[in-house]
Backbone bond lengths (Angstrom), bond angles and torsions (degrees), N, CA, C in turn:
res aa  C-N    CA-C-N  psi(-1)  N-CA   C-N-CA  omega(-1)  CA-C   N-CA-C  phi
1 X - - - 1.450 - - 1.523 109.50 -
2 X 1.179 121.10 138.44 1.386 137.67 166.42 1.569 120.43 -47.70
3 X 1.224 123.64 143.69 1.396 110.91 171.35 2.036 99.63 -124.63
4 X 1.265 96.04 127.55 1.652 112.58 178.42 1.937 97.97 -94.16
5 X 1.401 90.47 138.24 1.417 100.66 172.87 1.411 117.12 -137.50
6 X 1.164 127.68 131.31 1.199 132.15 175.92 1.093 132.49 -150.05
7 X 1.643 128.69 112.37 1.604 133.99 164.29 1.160 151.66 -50.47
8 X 0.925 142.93 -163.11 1.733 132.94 -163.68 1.664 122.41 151.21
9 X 1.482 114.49 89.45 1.151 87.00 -150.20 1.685 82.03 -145.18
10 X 1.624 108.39 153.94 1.391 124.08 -163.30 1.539 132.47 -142.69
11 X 1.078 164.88 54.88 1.118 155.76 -145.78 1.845 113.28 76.83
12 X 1.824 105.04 56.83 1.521 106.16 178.48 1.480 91.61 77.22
13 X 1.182 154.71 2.50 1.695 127.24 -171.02 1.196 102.70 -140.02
14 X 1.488 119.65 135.13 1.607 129.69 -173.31 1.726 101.48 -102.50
15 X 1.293 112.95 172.03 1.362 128.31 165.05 1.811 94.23 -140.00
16 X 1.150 124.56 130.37 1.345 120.69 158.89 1.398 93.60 -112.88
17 X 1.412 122.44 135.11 1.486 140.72 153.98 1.654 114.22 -85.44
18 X 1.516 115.68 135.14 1.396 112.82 169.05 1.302 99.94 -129.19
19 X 1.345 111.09 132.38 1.733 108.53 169.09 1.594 107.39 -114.39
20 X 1.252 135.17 162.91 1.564 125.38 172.51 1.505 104.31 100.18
21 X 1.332 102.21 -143.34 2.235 108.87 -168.85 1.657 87.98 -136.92
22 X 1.247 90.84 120.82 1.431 120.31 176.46 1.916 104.17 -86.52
23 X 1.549 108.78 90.95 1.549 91.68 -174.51 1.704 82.66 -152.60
24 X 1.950 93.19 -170.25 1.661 116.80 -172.66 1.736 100.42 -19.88
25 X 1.661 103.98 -62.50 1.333 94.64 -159.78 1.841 137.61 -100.18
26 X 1.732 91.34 12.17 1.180 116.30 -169.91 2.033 106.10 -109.60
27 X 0.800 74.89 -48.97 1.761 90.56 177.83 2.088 116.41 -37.73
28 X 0.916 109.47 -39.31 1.832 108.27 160.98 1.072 117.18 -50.53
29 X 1.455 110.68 -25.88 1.532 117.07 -164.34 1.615 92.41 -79.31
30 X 1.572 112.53 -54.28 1.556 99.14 168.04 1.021 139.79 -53.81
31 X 1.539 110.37 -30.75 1.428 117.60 176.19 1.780 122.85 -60.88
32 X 1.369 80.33 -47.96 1.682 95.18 179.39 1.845 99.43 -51.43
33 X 1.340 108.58 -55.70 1.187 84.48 -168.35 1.758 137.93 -89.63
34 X 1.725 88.46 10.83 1.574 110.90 167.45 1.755 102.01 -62.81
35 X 1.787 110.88 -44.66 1.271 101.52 -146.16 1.501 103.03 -91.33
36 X 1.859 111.63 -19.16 1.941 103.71 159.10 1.186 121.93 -52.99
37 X 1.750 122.47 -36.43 0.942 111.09 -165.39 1.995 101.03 -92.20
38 X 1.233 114.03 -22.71 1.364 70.34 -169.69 2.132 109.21 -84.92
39 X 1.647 96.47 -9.77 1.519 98.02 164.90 1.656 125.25 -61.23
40 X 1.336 104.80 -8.20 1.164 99.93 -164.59 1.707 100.11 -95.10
41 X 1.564 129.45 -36.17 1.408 115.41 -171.60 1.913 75.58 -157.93
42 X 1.717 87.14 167.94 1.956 105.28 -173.07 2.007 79.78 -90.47
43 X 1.444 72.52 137.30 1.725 77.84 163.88 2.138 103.17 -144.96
44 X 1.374 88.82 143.53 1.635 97.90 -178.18 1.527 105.39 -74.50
45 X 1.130 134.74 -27.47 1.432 138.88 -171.06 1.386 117.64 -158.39
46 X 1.747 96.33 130.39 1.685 93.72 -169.77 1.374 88.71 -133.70
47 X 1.320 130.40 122.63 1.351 145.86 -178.27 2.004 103.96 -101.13
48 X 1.411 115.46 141.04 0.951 110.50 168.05 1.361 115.42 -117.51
49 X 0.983 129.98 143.47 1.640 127.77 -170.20 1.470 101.84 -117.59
50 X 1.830 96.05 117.79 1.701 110.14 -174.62 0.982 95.29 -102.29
51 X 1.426 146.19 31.92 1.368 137.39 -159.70 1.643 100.92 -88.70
52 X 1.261 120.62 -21.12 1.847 127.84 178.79 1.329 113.95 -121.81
53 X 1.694 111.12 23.49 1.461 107.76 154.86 1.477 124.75 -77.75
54 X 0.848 146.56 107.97 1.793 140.54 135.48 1.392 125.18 -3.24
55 X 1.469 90.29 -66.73 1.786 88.16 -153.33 2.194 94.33 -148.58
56 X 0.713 123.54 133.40 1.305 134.20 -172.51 1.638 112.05 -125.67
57 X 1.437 126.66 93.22 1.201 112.73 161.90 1.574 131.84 -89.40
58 X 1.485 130.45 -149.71 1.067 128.18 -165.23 1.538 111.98 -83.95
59 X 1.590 122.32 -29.12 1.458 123.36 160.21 1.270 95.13 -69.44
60 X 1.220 163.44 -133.24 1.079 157.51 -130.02 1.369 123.63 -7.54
61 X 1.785 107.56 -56.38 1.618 121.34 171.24 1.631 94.49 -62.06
62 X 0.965 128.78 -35.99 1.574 120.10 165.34 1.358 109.57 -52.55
63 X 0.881 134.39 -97.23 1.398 135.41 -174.65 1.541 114.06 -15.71
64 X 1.732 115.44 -54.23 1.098 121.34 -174.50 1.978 113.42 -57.70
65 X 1.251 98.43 -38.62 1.728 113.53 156.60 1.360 117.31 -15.61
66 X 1.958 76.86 -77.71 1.732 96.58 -151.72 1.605 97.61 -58.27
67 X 1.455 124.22 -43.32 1.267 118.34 179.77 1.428 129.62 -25.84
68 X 1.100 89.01 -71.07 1.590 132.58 174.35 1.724 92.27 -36.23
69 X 1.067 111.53 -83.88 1.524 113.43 170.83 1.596 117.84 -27.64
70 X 1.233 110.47 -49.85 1.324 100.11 -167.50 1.531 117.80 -86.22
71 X 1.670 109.54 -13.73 1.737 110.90 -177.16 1.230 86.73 -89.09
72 X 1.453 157.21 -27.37 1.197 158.18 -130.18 1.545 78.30 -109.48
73 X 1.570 121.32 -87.70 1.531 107.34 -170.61 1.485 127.11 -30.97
74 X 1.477 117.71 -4.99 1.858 112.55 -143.17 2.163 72.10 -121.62
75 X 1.423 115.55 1.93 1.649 107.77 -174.42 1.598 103.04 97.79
76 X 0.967 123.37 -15.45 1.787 122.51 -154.05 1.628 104.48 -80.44
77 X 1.107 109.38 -177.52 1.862 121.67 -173.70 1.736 106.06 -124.40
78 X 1.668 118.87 95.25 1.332 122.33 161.61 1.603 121.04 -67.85
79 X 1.529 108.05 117.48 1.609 97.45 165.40 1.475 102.11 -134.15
80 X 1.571 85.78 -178.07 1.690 95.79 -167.34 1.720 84.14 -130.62
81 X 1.665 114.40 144.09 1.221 123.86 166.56 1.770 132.62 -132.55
82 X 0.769 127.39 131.06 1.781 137.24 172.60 1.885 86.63 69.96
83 X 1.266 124.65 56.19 1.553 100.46 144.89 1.145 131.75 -68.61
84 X 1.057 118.83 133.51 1.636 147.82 177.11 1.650 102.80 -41.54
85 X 1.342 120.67 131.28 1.636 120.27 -174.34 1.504 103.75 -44.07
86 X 1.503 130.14 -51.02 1.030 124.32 -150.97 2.035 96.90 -68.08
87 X 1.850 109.06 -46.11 1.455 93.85 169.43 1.386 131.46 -59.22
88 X 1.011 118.57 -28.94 1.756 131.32 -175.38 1.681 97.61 -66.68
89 X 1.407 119.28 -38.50 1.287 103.98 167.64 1.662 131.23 -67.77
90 X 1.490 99.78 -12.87 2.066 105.41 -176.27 1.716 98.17 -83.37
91 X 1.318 102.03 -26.28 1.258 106.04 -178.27 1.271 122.64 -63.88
92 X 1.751 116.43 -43.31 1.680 100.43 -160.12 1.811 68.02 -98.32
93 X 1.366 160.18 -33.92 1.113 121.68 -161.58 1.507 105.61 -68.31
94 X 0.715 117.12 -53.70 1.820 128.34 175.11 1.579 95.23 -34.48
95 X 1.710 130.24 -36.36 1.076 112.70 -157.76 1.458 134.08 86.07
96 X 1.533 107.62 -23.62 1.464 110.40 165.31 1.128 155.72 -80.51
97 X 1.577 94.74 8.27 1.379 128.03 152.78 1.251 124.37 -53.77
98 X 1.275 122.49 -10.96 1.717 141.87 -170.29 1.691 89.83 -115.72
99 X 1.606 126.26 -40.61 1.338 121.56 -179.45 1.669 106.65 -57.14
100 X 1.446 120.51 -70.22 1.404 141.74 -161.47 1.416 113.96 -81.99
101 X 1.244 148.61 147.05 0.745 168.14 -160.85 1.445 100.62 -96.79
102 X 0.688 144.23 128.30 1.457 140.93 -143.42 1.753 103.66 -157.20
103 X 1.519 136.22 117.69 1.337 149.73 -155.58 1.544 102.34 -136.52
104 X 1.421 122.69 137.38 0.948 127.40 -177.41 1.751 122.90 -79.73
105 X 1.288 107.39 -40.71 1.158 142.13 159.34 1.709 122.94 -96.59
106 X 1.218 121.42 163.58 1.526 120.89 -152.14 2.179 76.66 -113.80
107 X 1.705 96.59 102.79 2.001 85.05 146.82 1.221 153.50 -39.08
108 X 1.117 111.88 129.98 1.354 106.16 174.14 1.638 125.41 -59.04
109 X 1.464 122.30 154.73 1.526 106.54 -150.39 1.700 95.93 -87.33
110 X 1.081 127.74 -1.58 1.143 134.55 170.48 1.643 122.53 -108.42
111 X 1.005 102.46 14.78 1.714 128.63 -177.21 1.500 112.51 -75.25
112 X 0.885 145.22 104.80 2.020 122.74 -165.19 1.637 99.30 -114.10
């Protein structure tokens, strides 16, 4: 399955949307577009919205990392929003549910 990605972003604050299975061979596609957007302008908060993921493996939870790492180095605020039961489960077994900031619902882009 394909993974669709798409941004949105407003006053310093991103939304990345993922719809599809975030895995080995889909996951660049997120990355790539973690690293336009945060090359492209400083933003204080970049929220990702798992609300149309499927299936999330261990490159993927990578990716979601590296993000994290890089808005975090620049001062900024990584979150993750509406994962799908099946992701919310990689999360607290993985434990990184205690890493990420984790939202039930996807913020508003003007939401702080």
């Amino acid at each position: 399955m394909e993974l669709q990605v798409s941004t949105a972003s407003q006053a310093g604050h991103a939304v990345v949307s993922a719809v599809g299975e975030l895995d080995l061979y889909t996951a660049p596609r997120l990355q790539q577009a973690l690293q336009a957007l945060l090359g492209e302008q400083e933003l204080d908060r970049v929220v990702v919205d798992l609300s149309g993921v499927e299936f999330c493996d261990s490159t993927g939870m990578n990716v979601l990392l590296s993000g994290m790492k890089r808005v975090r180095e620049r001062g900024g605020v990584f979150e993750l929003a509406a994962p799908r039961p099946a992701v919310q489960r990689i999360l607290q077994v993985t434990g990184l549910d205690t890493v990420f900031t984790v939202h039930d619902a996807v913020p508003a882009l003007d939401a702080t």
